[in-house]
C-alpha positions in Angstrom: -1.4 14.4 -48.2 -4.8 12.7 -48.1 -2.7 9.6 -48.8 -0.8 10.0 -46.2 -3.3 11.0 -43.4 -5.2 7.9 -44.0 -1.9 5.6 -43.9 -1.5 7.0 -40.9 -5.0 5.7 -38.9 -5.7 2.6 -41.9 -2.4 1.0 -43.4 -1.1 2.2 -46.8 -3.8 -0.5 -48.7 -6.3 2.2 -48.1 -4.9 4.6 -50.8 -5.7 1.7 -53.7 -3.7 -0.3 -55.6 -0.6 1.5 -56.5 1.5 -2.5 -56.8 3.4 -1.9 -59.9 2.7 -6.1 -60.4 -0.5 -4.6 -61.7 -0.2 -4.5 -65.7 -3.9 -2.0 -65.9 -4.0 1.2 -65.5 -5.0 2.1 -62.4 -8.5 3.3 -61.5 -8.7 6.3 -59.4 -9.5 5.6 -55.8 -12.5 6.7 -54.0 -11.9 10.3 -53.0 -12.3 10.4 -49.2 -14.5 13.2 -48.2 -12.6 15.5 -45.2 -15.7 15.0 -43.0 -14.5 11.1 -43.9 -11.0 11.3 -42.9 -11.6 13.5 -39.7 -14.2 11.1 -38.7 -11.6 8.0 -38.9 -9.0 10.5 -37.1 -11.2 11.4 -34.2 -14.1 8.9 -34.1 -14.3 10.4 -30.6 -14.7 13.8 -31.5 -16.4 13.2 -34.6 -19.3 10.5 -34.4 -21.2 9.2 -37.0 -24.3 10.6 -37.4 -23.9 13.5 -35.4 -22.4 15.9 -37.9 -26.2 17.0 -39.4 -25.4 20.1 -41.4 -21.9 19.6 -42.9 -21.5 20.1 -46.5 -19.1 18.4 -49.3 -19.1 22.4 -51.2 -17.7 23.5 -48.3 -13.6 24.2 -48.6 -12.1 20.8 -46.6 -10.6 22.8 -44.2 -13.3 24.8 -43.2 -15.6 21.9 -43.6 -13.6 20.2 -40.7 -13.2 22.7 -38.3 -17.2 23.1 -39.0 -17.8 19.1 -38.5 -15.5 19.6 -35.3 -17.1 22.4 -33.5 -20.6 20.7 -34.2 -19.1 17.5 -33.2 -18.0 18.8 -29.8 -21.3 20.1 -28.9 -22.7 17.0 -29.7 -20.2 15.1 -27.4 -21.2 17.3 -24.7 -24.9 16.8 -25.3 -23.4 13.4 -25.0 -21.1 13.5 -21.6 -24.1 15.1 -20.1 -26.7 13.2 -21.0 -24.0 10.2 -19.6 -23.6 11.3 -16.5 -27.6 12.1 -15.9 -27.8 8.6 -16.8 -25.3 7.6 -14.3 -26.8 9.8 -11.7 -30.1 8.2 -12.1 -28.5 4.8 -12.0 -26.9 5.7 -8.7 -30.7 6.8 -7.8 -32.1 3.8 -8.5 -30.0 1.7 -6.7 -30.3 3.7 -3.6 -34.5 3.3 -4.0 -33.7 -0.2 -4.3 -34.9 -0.6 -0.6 -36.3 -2.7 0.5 -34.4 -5.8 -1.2 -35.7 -8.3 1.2 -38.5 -8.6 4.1 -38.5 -6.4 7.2 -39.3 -7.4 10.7 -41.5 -5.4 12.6 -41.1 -6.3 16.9 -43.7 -6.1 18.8 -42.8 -5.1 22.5 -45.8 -7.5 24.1 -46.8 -11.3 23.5 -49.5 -12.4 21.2 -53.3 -11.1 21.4 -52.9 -8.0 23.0 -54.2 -4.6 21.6 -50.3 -3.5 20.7 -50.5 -6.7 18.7 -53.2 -6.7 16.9 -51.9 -2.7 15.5 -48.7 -4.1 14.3 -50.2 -6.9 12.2 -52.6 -4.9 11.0 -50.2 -2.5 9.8 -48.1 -5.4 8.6 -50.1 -6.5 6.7 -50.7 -3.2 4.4 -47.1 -2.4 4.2 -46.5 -6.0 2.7 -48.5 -4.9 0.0 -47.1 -1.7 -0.3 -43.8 -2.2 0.0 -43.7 -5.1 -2.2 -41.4 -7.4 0.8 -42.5 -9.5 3.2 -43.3 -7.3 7.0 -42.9 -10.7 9.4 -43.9 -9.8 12.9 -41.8 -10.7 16.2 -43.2 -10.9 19.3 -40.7 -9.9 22.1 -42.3 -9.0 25.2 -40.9 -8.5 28.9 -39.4 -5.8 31.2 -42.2 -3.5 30.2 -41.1 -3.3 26.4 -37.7 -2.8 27.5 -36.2 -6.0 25.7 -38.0 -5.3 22.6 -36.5 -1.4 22.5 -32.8 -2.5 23.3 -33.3 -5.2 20.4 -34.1 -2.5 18.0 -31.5 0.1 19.4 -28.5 -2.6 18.8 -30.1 -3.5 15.1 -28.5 -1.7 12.4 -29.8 1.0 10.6 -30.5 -0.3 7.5 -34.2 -0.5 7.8 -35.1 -4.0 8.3 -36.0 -4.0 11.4 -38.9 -1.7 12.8 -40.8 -1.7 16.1 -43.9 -0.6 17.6 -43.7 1.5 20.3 -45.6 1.9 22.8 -46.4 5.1 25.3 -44.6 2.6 28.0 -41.6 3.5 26.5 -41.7 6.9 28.0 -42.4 5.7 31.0 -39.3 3.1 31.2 -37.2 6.8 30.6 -38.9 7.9 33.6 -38.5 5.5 35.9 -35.7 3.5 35.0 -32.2 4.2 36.6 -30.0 2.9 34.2 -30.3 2.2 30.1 -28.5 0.4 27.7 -29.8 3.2 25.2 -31.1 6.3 25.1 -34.8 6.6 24.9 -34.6 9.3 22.4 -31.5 9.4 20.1 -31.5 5.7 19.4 -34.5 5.8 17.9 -35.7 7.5 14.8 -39.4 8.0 14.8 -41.6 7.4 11.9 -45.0 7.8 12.3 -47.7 7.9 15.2 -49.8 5.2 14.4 -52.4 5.4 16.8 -54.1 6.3 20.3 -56.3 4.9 22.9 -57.7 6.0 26.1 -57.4 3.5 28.8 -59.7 1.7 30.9 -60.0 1.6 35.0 -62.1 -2.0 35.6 -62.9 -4.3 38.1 -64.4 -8.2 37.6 -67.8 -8.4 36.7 -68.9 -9.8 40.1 -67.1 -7.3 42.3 -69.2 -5.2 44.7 -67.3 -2.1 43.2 -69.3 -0.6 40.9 -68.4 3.2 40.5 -65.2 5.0 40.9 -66.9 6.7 44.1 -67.2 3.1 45.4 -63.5 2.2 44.3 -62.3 5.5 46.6 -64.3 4.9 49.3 -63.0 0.7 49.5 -59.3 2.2 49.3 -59.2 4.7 51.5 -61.4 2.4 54.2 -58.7 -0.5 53.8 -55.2 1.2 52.9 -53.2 -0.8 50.8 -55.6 -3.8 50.3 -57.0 -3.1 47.0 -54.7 -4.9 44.5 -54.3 -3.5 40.8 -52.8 -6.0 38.3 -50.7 -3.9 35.5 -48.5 -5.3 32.5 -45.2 -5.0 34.1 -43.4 -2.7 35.9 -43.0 0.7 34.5 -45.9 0.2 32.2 -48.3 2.4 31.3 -51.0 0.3 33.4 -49.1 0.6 35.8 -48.7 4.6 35.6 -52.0 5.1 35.1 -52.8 3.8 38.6 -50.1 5.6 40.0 -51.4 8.8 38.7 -54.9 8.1 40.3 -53.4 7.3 43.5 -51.3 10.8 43.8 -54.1 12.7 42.2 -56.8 11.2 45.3 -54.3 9.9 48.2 -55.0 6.1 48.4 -53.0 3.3 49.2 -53.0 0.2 46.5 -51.3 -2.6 45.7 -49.1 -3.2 42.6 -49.0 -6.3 41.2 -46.8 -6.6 38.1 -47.5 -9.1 35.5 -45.2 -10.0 32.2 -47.9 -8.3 29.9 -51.5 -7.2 29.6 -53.2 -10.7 28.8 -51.6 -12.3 32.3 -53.1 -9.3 34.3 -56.2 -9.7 32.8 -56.6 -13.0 33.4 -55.3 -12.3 37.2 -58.7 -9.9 37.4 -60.6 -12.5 35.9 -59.8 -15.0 38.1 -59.7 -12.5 41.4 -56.5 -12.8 42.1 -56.5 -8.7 41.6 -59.1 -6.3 42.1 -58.7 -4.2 39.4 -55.9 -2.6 36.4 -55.9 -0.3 34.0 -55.3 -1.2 30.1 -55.7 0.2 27.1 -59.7 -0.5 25.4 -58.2 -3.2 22.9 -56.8 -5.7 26.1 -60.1 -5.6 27.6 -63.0 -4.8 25.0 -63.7 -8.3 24.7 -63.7 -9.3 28.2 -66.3 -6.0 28.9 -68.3 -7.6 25.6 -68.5 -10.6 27.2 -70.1 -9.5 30.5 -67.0 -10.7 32.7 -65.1 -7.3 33.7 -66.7 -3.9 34.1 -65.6 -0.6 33.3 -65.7 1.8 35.6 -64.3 4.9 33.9 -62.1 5.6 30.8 -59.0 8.0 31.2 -58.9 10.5 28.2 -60.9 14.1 28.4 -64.2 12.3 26.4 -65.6 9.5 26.0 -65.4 6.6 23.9 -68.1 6.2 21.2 -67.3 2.6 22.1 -68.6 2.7 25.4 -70.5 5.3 25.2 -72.1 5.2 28.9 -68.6 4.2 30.7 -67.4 8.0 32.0 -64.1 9.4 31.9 -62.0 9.9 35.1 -63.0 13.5 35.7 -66.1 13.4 35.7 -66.1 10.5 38.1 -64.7 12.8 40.6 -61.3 13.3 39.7 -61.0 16.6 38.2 -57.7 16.6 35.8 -57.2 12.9 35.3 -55.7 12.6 31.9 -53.6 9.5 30.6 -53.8 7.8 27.2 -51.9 5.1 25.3 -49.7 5.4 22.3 -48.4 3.2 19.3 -45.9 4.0 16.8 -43.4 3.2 14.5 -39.3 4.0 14.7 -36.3 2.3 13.4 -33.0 2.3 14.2 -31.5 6.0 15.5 -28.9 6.4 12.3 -31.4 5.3 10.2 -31.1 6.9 6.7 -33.5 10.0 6.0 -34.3 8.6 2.9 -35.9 5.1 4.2 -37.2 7.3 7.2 -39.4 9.1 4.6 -40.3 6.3 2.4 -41.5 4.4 5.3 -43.7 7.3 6.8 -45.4 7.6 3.6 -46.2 3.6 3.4 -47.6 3.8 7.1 -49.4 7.2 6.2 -51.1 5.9 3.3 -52.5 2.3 4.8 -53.6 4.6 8.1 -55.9 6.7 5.7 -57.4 3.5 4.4 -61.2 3.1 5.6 -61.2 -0.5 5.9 -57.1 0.0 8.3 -59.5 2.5 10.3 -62.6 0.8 10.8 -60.0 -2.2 12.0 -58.1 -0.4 14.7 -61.7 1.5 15.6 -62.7 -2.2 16.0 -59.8 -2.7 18.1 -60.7 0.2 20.5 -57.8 2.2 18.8 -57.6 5.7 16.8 -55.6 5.8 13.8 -53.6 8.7 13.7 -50.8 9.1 11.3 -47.7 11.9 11.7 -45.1 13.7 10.2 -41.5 12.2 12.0 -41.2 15.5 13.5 -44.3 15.6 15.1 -43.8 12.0 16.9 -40.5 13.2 18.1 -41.7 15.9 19.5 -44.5 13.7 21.4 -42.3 11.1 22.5 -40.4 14.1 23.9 -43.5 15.4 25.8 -44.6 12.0 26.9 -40.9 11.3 28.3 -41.4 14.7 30.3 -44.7 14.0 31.3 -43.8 10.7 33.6 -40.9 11.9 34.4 -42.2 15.4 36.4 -44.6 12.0 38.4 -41.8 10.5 38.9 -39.8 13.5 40.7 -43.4 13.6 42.5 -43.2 9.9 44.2 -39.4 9.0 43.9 -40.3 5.7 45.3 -41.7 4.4 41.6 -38.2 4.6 40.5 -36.8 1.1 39.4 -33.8 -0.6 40.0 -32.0 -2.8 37.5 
Protein backbone atom coordinates (compact mmCIF):
# COMPACT_ATOMS: atom_id res chain seq x y z
CA UNK A 1 0.00 0.00 0.00
CA UNK A 2 2.93 2.28 0.94
CA UNK A 3 4.29 0.94 -2.32
CA UNK A 4 1.75 1.96 -4.10
CA UNK A 5 1.05 5.52 -2.64
CA UNK A 6 4.50 6.52 -3.51
CA UNK A 7 4.29 5.01 -7.19
CA UNK A 8 1.62 7.12 -7.42
CA UNK A 9 3.44 10.82 -6.82
CA UNK A 10 7.43 9.20 -7.49
CA UNK A 11 7.44 6.33 -10.29
CA UNK A 12 7.59 2.71 -9.18
CA UNK A 13 11.82 3.08 -8.82
CA UNK A 14 10.99 4.57 -5.50
CA UNK A 15 9.89 1.25 -3.80
CA UNK A 16 13.76 -0.25 -4.45
CA UNK A 17 15.05 -2.69 -6.53
CA UNK A 18 12.56 -5.41 -6.92
CA UNK A 19 14.30 -6.25 -11.03
CA UNK A 20 14.36 -9.97 -10.82
CA UNK A 21 17.95 -9.42 -13.21
CA UNK A 22 19.18 -8.85 -9.70
CA UNK A 23 20.95 -12.35 -8.58
CA UNK A 24 21.26 -10.71 -4.43
CA UNK A 25 18.90 -10.83 -2.11
CA UNK A 26 17.25 -7.86 -1.87
CA UNK A 27 17.83 -5.28 0.90
CA UNK A 28 14.91 -3.87 2.43
CA UNK A 29 14.09 -0.41 1.30
CA UNK A 30 14.04 2.58 3.48
CA UNK A 31 10.75 2.65 5.32
CA UNK A 32 9.03 5.94 4.46
CA UNK A 33 7.79 7.55 7.42
CA UNK A 34 3.71 8.62 7.01
CA UNK A 35 4.65 12.27 7.91
CA UNK A 36 7.18 11.38 4.69
CA UNK A 37 4.69 10.18 2.33
CA UNK A 38 1.96 12.85 3.19
CA UNK A 39 4.52 15.49 2.81
CA UNK A 40 5.31 14.27 -0.94
CA UNK A 41 1.35 13.92 -1.42
CA UNK A 42 0.50 17.39 -0.31
CA UNK A 43 3.72 19.47 -0.29
CA UNK A 44 1.17 22.20 -0.17
CA UNK A 45 -0.60 21.16 2.74
CA UNK A 46 2.23 19.74 4.41
CA UNK A 47 5.55 21.92 4.26
CA UNK A 48 8.72 20.99 5.40
CA UNK A 49 9.60 22.22 8.45
CA UNK A 50 6.44 23.20 9.60
CA UNK A 51 5.18 20.03 11.17
CA UNK A 52 7.10 20.80 14.74
CA UNK A 53 5.48 18.27 17.08
CA UNK A 54 4.75 15.14 14.99
CA UNK A 55 5.90 11.93 16.27
CA UNK A 56 7.17 8.53 14.43
CA UNK A 57 5.33 6.43 17.86
CA UNK A 58 2.35 7.82 16.83
CA UNK A 59 -0.17 5.26 14.86
CA UNK A 60 0.46 6.42 10.80
CA UNK A 61 -2.90 7.29 10.54
CA UNK A 62 -3.31 9.35 13.41
CA UNK A 63 0.09 10.69 12.90
CA UNK A 64 -1.17 12.22 9.51
CA UNK A 65 -4.32 13.58 10.22
CA UNK A 66 -2.17 15.22 13.30
CA UNK A 67 0.72 16.51 10.64
CA UNK A 68 -2.39 17.73 8.59
CA UNK A 69 -4.33 19.78 11.01
CA UNK A 70 -0.91 21.43 12.22
CA UNK A 71 0.01 21.79 8.73
CA UNK A 72 -3.12 23.83 7.83
CA UNK A 73 -2.72 26.21 10.53
CA UNK A 74 0.56 26.73 9.55
CA UNK A 75 -0.54 27.41 5.82
CA UNK A 76 -2.93 29.92 7.21
CA UNK A 77 -0.22 31.59 9.40
CA UNK A 78 1.17 31.47 5.98
CA UNK A 79 -1.75 32.88 3.45
CA UNK A 80 -1.99 35.61 6.08
CA UNK A 81 1.11 36.66 6.64
CA UNK A 82 1.09 36.64 2.34
CA UNK A 83 -1.39 38.83 1.84
CA UNK A 84 -0.14 41.41 4.75
CA UNK A 85 2.89 41.28 2.74
CA UNK A 86 1.03 42.02 -0.31
CA UNK A 87 -0.95 44.68 1.37
CA UNK A 88 2.06 46.47 2.43
CA UNK A 89 3.56 46.16 -1.00
CA UNK A 90 0.45 47.80 -2.47
CA UNK A 91 1.27 50.47 0.49
CA UNK A 92 4.50 51.15 -0.58
CA UNK A 93 3.92 51.71 -3.96
CA UNK A 94 1.17 54.12 -3.33
CA UNK A 95 3.92 56.19 -0.81
CA UNK A 96 6.10 56.02 -3.67
CA UNK A 97 5.19 59.74 -4.33
CA UNK A 98 6.84 61.74 -5.30
CA UNK A 99 8.84 59.76 -8.20
CA UNK A 100 10.10 62.70 -9.88
CA UNK A 101 10.39 66.72 -9.21
CA UNK A 102 7.35 68.93 -8.68
CA UNK A 103 6.78 72.40 -10.02
CA UNK A 104 5.61 74.91 -7.81
CA UNK A 105 4.00 78.28 -10.04
CA UNK A 106 4.28 81.28 -8.84
CA UNK A 107 1.36 83.62 -9.90
CA UNK A 108 3.80 86.95 -10.19
CA UNK A 109 7.31 87.62 -12.04
CA UNK A 110 10.57 87.37 -10.35
CA UNK A 111 11.63 89.50 -7.14
CA UNK A 112 8.45 90.14 -5.65
CA UNK A 113 7.44 89.26 -2.03
CA UNK A 114 5.12 86.19 -3.39
CA UNK A 115 8.43 85.08 -4.91
CA UNK A 116 10.70 85.16 -2.58
CA UNK A 117 7.95 82.70 -0.21
CA UNK A 118 7.78 80.11 -2.84
CA UNK A 119 11.46 79.66 -3.23
CA UNK A 120 11.97 79.79 0.14
CA UNK A 121 9.65 77.06 0.66
CA UNK A 122 11.06 75.27 -2.30
CA UNK A 123 13.85 75.09 -1.20
CA UNK A 124 13.00 73.09 2.18
CA UNK A 125 10.60 70.75 0.52
CA UNK A 126 13.49 69.72 -1.93
CA UNK A 127 15.15 68.45 0.98
CA UNK A 128 12.29 67.03 2.44
CA UNK A 129 10.72 65.43 -0.09
CA UNK A 130 13.70 64.00 -1.50
CA UNK A 131 12.66 65.51 -5.52
CA UNK A 132 13.55 68.34 -7.03
CA UNK A 133 10.63 71.60 -6.27
CA UNK A 134 11.59 73.77 -9.65
CA UNK A 135 9.85 77.08 -9.42
CA UNK A 136 7.76 78.70 -12.51
CA UNK A 137 7.08 82.10 -12.70
CA UNK A 138 3.72 82.84 -14.50
CA UNK A 139 2.47 86.11 -13.85
CA UNK A 140 -0.40 88.25 -15.48
CA UNK A 141 -4.16 88.95 -15.26
CA UNK A 142 -3.83 89.34 -11.59
CA UNK A 143 -2.71 85.61 -10.83
CA UNK A 144 -5.42 84.53 -13.02
CA UNK A 145 -3.13 82.69 -15.74
CA UNK A 146 -1.14 81.09 -13.02
CA UNK A 147 -4.59 79.65 -11.28
CA UNK A 148 -6.20 78.30 -14.64
CA UNK A 149 -2.60 76.61 -15.31
CA UNK A 150 -2.96 74.73 -12.15
CA UNK A 151 -6.80 74.05 -12.31
CA UNK A 152 -6.22 72.23 -15.93
CA UNK A 153 -2.96 70.23 -14.42
CA UNK A 154 -3.74 66.91 -13.37
CA UNK A 155 -4.10 65.81 -9.99
CA UNK A 156 -1.32 63.87 -9.50
CA UNK A 157 0.69 66.20 -7.39
CA UNK A 158 3.34 67.60 -9.51
CA UNK A 159 2.32 70.67 -9.94
CA UNK A 160 1.55 73.02 -6.85
CA UNK A 161 1.01 76.83 -6.71
CA UNK A 162 1.16 79.61 -4.41
CA UNK A 163 -1.66 81.45 -3.92
CA UNK A 164 -2.14 84.54 -3.22
CA UNK A 165 -5.20 86.60 -1.26
CA UNK A 166 -5.68 88.07 -5.02
CA UNK A 167 -7.21 85.07 -5.81
CA UNK A 168 -10.25 85.83 -3.82
CA UNK A 169 -10.46 88.90 -5.16
CA UNK A 170 -10.47 87.62 -9.03
CA UNK A 171 -13.85 85.54 -7.54
CA UNK A 172 -15.14 88.76 -6.61
CA UNK A 173 -14.82 90.74 -9.32
CA UNK A 174 -14.48 88.71 -12.28
CA UNK A 175 -17.60 87.93 -14.51
CA UNK A 176 -16.72 84.85 -16.01
CA UNK A 177 -14.06 81.81 -15.07
CA UNK A 178 -12.62 79.16 -16.70
CA UNK A 179 -12.65 77.43 -13.09
CA UNK A 180 -14.05 77.62 -9.97
CA UNK A 181 -12.22 79.51 -7.41
CA UNK A 182 -13.02 76.98 -4.82
CA UNK A 183 -13.66 73.35 -6.01
CA UNK A 184 -10.69 73.30 -8.44
CA UNK A 185 -8.42 73.71 -5.93
CA UNK A 186 -7.46 71.65 -3.03
CA UNK A 187 -5.83 73.62 -0.31
CA UNK A 188 -2.86 72.57 1.55
CA UNK A 189 -1.49 74.80 3.84
CA UNK A 190 -1.56 78.61 4.77
CA UNK A 191 1.82 79.54 4.40
CA UNK A 192 1.85 82.93 5.43
CA UNK A 193 0.50 86.62 6.01
CA UNK A 194 1.42 90.24 5.61
CA UNK A 195 -0.13 93.41 6.28
CA UNK A 196 0.04 95.78 3.48
CA UNK A 197 1.49 99.07 2.99
CA UNK A 198 -0.17 102.55 1.80
CA UNK A 199 3.08 104.75 0.37
CA UNK A 200 3.95 107.51 -1.54
CA UNK A 201 7.66 108.48 -3.11
CA UNK A 202 10.01 109.78 -0.83
CA UNK A 203 9.98 113.36 -2.24
CA UNK A 204 6.18 113.78 -2.24
CA UNK A 205 4.70 116.66 -0.23
CA UNK A 206 2.23 113.86 1.22
CA UNK A 207 3.36 112.95 4.27
CA UNK A 208 0.51 111.55 6.51
CA UNK A 209 -2.66 109.85 5.70
CA UNK A 210 -4.53 113.14 6.91
CA UNK A 211 -2.39 114.90 4.16
CA UNK A 212 -3.27 112.09 1.54
CA UNK A 213 -7.30 112.79 2.34
CA UNK A 214 -7.12 116.22 2.37
CA UNK A 215 -5.03 116.20 -1.54
CA UNK A 216 -7.88 113.80 -2.71
CA UNK A 217 -10.75 115.16 -1.68
CA UNK A 218 -9.35 118.89 -2.78
CA UNK A 219 -8.53 117.49 -6.43
CA UNK A 220 -11.18 114.56 -7.19
CA UNK A 221 -9.82 111.97 -9.21
CA UNK A 222 -6.23 113.40 -9.63
CA UNK A 223 -4.37 111.37 -7.17
CA UNK A 224 -3.20 108.27 -9.15
CA UNK A 225 -2.52 104.83 -7.26
CA UNK A 226 -0.42 102.31 -9.18
CA UNK A 227 -1.57 98.51 -8.16
CA UNK A 228 -0.34 95.02 -9.53
CA UNK A 229 -3.04 94.44 -11.94
CA UNK A 230 -6.52 94.60 -11.97
CA UNK A 231 -8.39 92.76 -9.37
CA UNK A 232 -5.42 92.62 -7.18
CA UNK A 233 -5.23 92.86 -3.82
CA UNK A 234 -3.34 96.42 -4.29
CA UNK A 235 -5.79 97.26 -6.07
CA UNK A 236 -8.58 96.35 -3.43
CA UNK A 237 -6.97 97.72 -0.79
CA UNK A 238 -7.30 101.17 -2.29
CA UNK A 239 -10.64 100.56 -3.23
CA UNK A 240 -11.57 99.79 0.28
CA UNK A 241 -9.99 103.14 1.52
CA UNK A 242 -11.81 105.07 -1.03
CA UNK A 243 -15.48 103.66 0.02
CA UNK A 244 -14.57 103.55 3.65
CA UNK A 245 -13.62 107.89 3.33
CA UNK A 246 -15.46 109.03 -0.10
CA UNK A 247 -12.50 110.08 -2.40
CA UNK A 248 -11.99 110.04 -5.90
CA UNK A 249 -8.57 108.21 -7.28
CA UNK A 250 -7.07 107.01 -10.02
CA UNK A 251 -6.37 103.36 -10.87
CA UNK A 252 -3.57 102.58 -12.71
CA UNK A 253 -3.06 98.84 -13.25
CA UNK A 254 0.31 97.39 -13.83
CA UNK A 255 1.29 93.58 -14.88
CA UNK A 256 2.67 93.03 -11.26
CA UNK A 257 3.98 94.56 -8.09
CA UNK A 258 7.65 95.38 -9.21
CA UNK A 259 6.28 97.56 -12.52
CA UNK A 260 4.05 99.65 -10.05
CA UNK A 261 6.65 100.18 -7.85
CA UNK A 262 8.86 101.36 -10.14
CA UNK A 263 5.89 103.69 -11.69
CA UNK A 264 5.92 105.42 -7.90
CA UNK A 265 9.42 105.63 -8.08
CA UNK A 266 9.70 107.34 -11.04
CA UNK A 267 6.31 109.53 -10.38
CA UNK A 268 4.44 108.44 -12.79
CA UNK A 269 1.83 107.44 -9.78
CA UNK A 270 1.36 108.92 -6.63
CA UNK A 271 0.94 106.27 -4.54
CA UNK A 272 -0.19 102.01 -4.21
CA UNK A 273 -0.63 99.71 -1.80
CA UNK A 274 1.56 96.36 -1.63
CA UNK A 275 2.31 93.93 0.65
CA UNK A 276 5.76 94.88 3.18
CA UNK A 277 8.02 92.34 1.16
CA UNK A 278 7.49 94.51 -2.57
CA UNK A 279 8.40 97.63 -0.82
CA UNK A 280 10.64 96.99 2.31
CA UNK A 281 13.62 97.65 0.44
CA UNK A 282 12.63 100.62 -1.38
CA UNK A 283 11.36 102.17 2.39
CA UNK A 284 15.12 100.89 3.57
CA UNK A 285 16.58 102.63 1.04
CA UNK A 286 15.05 106.09 1.76
CA UNK A 287 13.12 106.32 -1.74
CA UNK A 288 9.31 105.64 -0.80
CA UNK A 289 7.63 106.36 2.48
CA UNK A 290 5.09 104.65 4.36
CA UNK A 291 2.32 106.24 5.37
CA UNK A 292 0.32 103.63 7.16
CA UNK A 293 0.09 99.79 7.28
CA UNK A 294 -3.27 98.04 6.91
CA UNK A 295 -3.73 95.20 9.52
CA UNK A 296 -5.16 95.98 13.32
CA UNK A 297 -1.23 96.44 14.69
CA UNK A 298 1.63 97.35 13.81
CA UNK A 299 4.59 95.87 12.29
CA UNK A 300 7.62 95.22 14.60
CA UNK A 301 9.22 96.04 11.18
CA UNK A 302 8.26 99.45 11.12
CA UNK A 303 7.54 99.93 14.19
CA UNK A 304 6.71 103.94 13.96
CA UNK A 305 4.61 103.56 10.48
CA UNK A 306 0.74 103.38 11.92
CA UNK A 307 -1.96 101.25 10.87
CA UNK A 308 -4.90 102.63 8.91
CA UNK A 309 -7.22 103.21 11.94
CA UNK A 310 -5.47 104.98 13.82
CA UNK A 311 -4.63 107.33 11.00
CA UNK A 312 -8.21 108.22 10.90
CA UNK A 313 -9.89 105.59 9.40
CA UNK A 314 -11.65 103.72 12.07
CA UNK A 315 -12.24 99.93 10.69
CA UNK A 316 -9.70 99.65 7.96
CA UNK A 317 -8.66 96.09 7.84
CA UNK A 318 -6.92 94.32 4.75
CA UNK A 319 -4.09 91.88 4.73
CA UNK A 320 -2.24 89.63 2.20
CA UNK A 321 -2.20 85.94 1.97
CA UNK A 322 0.10 83.00 0.60
CA UNK A 323 -0.56 79.46 0.33
CA UNK A 324 -0.22 76.35 -1.12
CA UNK A 325 -3.06 74.07 -3.22
CA UNK A 326 -2.91 71.59 -5.84
CA UNK A 327 -5.00 70.36 -8.22
CA UNK A 328 -9.01 70.05 -6.98
CA UNK A 329 -9.12 65.90 -7.30
CA UNK A 330 -5.97 65.77 -5.80
CA UNK A 331 -5.62 62.58 -3.77
CA UNK A 332 -6.10 62.93 0.14
CA UNK A 333 -3.20 61.02 0.62
CA UNK A 334 -0.60 63.47 -1.22
CA UNK A 335 -2.82 66.32 0.23
CA UNK A 336 -1.65 65.14 3.68
CA UNK A 337 1.83 64.31 2.95
CA UNK A 338 2.41 67.62 1.45
CA UNK A 339 0.77 69.60 4.45
CA UNK A 340 3.09 67.92 6.77
CA UNK A 341 6.34 68.79 4.44
CA UNK A 342 5.18 72.60 4.29
CA UNK A 343 4.20 72.41 8.20
CA UNK A 344 7.43 71.13 9.18
CA UNK A 345 9.93 73.59 7.09
CA UNK A 346 7.35 76.66 8.41
CA UNK A 347 8.28 75.69 12.07
CA UNK A 348 11.88 75.95 11.23
CA UNK A 349 13.62 79.09 12.92
CA UNK A 350 15.95 79.78 10.29
CA UNK A 351 12.32 79.41 7.27
CA UNK A 352 10.81 82.03 9.95
CA UNK A 353 13.41 84.37 10.54
CA UNK A 354 13.55 84.36 6.43
CA UNK A 355 9.98 85.19 5.62
CA UNK A 356 10.13 87.71 8.92
CA UNK A 357 13.09 89.16 6.84
CA UNK A 358 10.86 89.32 4.01
CA UNK A 359 8.14 91.38 5.90
CA UNK A 360 6.00 88.03 5.99
CA UNK A 361 4.50 85.84 8.94
CA UNK A 362 4.80 82.21 8.66
CA UNK A 363 1.72 80.62 9.52
CA UNK A 364 1.12 77.06 8.77
CA UNK A 365 -2.62 75.27 8.69
CA UNK A 366 -4.55 72.30 8.73
CA UNK A 367 -6.35 71.98 4.83
CA UNK A 368 -9.47 72.59 6.53
CA UNK A 369 -8.63 75.55 8.01
CA UNK A 370 -7.27 77.27 4.65
CA UNK A 371 -10.50 76.27 2.95
CA UNK A 372 -12.37 77.68 5.25
CA UNK A 373 -10.30 81.09 4.87
CA UNK A 374 -10.17 81.11 1.21
CA UNK A 375 -13.91 80.81 1.73
CA UNK A 376 -14.10 83.90 4.02
CA UNK A 377 -11.74 85.92 1.94
CA UNK A 378 -13.85 85.09 -1.34
CA UNK A 379 -16.93 86.46 0.74
CA UNK A 380 -15.17 89.22 2.06
CA UNK A 381 -14.52 91.07 -1.59
CA UNK A 382 -17.24 89.91 -2.81
CA UNK A 383 -19.95 91.87 -0.14
CA UNK A 384 -17.30 95.30 -1.70
CA UNK A 385 -17.96 94.30 -4.72
CA UNK A 386 -22.00 94.25 -4.39
CA UNK A 387 -21.03 97.74 -2.65
CA UNK A 388 -19.40 99.51 -5.91
CA UNK A 389 -20.60 97.26 -8.84
CA UNK A 390 -18.58 99.34 -11.01
CA UNK A 391 -15.11 97.34 -9.92
CA UNK A 392 -16.52 94.41 -11.57
CA UNK A 393 -14.36 93.27 -14.60
CA UNK A 394 -15.08 92.20 -17.92
CA UNK A 395 -13.33 89.54 -19.82
Amino acid sequence: MKCHFAQAQHGSEWCGNTSPQSTQSPQAPHEPHTLDLAQQAYPILLPRGKTKGVHSGLNPGLNLALAIALSITGSITLITGLLAGLSQGAWAQGSSYPAHSLRLIIPAAPGGAVDSIARVLADKMTLSLGKPVVTENRPGVGTMLASEMLANSAPDGYTLLMMTSSHAINAALRKTSRFDPITDFATISLVATAPDLLVVNAASPINTVADLLKEAKRNPGKLAFGSAGPGSYSHLDAELLKSMVGIEMLHVPYKGGIPAVSALLANETQLMFLSIPGLIGQIKAGKLKALAITSKERSAMLPDTPTLQEAGVPGYLAQSWYGLVAPGATSGTIITLLNQRVNDALKLPSVRERLANAGVEAVGTTPTVFATTLKEEINRWQKLVEASPELKLSE
